[in-house]
N, C-alpha and C positions, 0 to 999 in steps of 0.2 A: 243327300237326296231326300225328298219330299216321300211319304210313304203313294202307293198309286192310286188310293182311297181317294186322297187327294187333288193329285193329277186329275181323275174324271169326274169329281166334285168339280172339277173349275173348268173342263170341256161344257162339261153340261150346264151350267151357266152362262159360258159366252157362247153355247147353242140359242139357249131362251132369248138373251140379250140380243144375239145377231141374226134368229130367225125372223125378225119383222112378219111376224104370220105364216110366214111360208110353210105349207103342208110337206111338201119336200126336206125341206131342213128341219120340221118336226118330226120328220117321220122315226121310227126305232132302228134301221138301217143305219142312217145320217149320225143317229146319237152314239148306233154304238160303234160306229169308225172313228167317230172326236175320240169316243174316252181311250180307244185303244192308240188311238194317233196321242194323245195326252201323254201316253204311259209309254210310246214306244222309243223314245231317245235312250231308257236305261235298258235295253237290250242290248247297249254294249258292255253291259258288266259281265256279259259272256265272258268279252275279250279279257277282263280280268284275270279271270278263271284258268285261261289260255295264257297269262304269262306276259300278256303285252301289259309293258310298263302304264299306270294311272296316267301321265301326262303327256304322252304319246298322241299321235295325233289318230289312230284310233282306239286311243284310251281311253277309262269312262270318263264321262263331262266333258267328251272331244268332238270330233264329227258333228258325232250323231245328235247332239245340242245345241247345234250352231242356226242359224237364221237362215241359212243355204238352203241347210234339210229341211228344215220347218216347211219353207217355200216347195222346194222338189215333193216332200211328200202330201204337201197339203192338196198341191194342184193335181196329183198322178191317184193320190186317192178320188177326187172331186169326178178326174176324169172318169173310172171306171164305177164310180158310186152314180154320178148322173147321168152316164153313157145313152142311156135309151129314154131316158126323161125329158133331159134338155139338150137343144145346142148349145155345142164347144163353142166357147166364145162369144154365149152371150149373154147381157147383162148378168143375170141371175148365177151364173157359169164361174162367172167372176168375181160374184160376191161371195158365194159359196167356198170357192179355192181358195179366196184371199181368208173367209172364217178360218176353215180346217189348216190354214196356215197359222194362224193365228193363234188357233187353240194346240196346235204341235209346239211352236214358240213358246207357249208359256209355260212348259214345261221346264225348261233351259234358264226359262225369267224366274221363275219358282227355290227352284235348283240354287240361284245367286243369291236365293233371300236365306239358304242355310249356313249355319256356322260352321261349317267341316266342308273337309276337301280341301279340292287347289283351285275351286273356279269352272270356270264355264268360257269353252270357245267358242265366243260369240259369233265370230267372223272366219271362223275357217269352211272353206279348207283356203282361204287366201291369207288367215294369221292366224295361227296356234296360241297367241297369248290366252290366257285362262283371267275370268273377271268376276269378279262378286260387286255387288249394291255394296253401297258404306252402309246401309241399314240391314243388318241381318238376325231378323226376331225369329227365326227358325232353327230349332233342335233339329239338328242332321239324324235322318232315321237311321238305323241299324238296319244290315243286311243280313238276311237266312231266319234263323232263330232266333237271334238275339232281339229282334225286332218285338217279343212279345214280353220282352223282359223290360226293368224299370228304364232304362233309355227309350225302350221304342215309347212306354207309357209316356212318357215325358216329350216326347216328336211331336206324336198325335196330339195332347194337349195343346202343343205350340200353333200346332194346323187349326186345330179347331179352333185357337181366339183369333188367330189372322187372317186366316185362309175361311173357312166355313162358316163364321159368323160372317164374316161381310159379304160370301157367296148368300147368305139366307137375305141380309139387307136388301141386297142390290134386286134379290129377283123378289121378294117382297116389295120393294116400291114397284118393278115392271110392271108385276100384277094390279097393284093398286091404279099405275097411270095405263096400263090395257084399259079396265072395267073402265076408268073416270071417262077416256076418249071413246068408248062404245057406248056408254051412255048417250055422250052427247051424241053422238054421227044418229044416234035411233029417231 
């Protein structure tokens, strides 16, 4: 797994990226249910803890990483986050559900770019197989304590040249094509 520094490093990027302006999706509410939507599929390392076998189907990198949940928790957060804001179901409703889906998922997509474990159930709860990218430039972080010791140093570096620089790229050009496009509209 990805450390969860991470995880909300990359919610709050494809916040910038798929807020199109919107004061609602900027707002600190919005941002901080991404990073915690970001970071909540490794709540099943509870179940670890509790004895249920890694590969099990709510084992960690199970369930709770797959595209189902991503979607169920992106829309069920969206709903009670813009409940009194907007209407359910409409346009904005649905752009929003589909981000916070989006940025739940990439947690799971994150998770498959490390070199440890057994994979990511992509597709359950309709198939349990476990799946990683053939490209994986990610140090599997360490869990508990050990995370501060030279593996976890070595994770975090790995995050920081793939994950974090190109989160600084992507919202450094945003910025630069905001400003250039408000220029012109003035």
């Amino acid at each position: 797994m990805a450390s969860f520094f991470t995880h909300a490093a990359v919610a709050a990027t494809l916040v910038k990226i798929g807020s199109s302006g919107s004061n609602k999706v900027n707002s600190r509410n919005y941002l901080l249910c991404a990073a915690i939507l970001s970071c909540f599929p490794d709540l099943d390392v509870i179940a670890y803890y509790l004895g249920v076998p890694y590969e099990s189907f709510w084992g960690h990198r199970g369930i709770s990483h797959s595209l189902f949940m991503a979607i169920f928790l992106g829309f069920l957060t969206n709903y009670f986050l813009l409940l009194k804001s907007d209407k359910p179901f409409s346009l904005m409703w649905w752009k929003s559900g589909m981000l916070l889906s989006v940025i739940t998922a990439s947690h799971g997509v994150i998770d498959a770019l490390t070199n440890g474990g057994h994979g990511i159930a992509f597709f359950s709860p309709f198939d349990n197989t476990r799946y990683f990218f053939p490209w994986r430039p990610l140090e599997v972080s360490p869990m508990g304590i050990s995370f501060f010791g030279p593996r976890g140093v070595k994770a975090v570096f790995s995050e920081v040249v793939w994950i974090w620089v190109p989160c600084a790229i992507m919202l450094t050009v945003l910025f630069v094509y905001r400003r250039i496009t408000q220029a012109h509209s003035e």
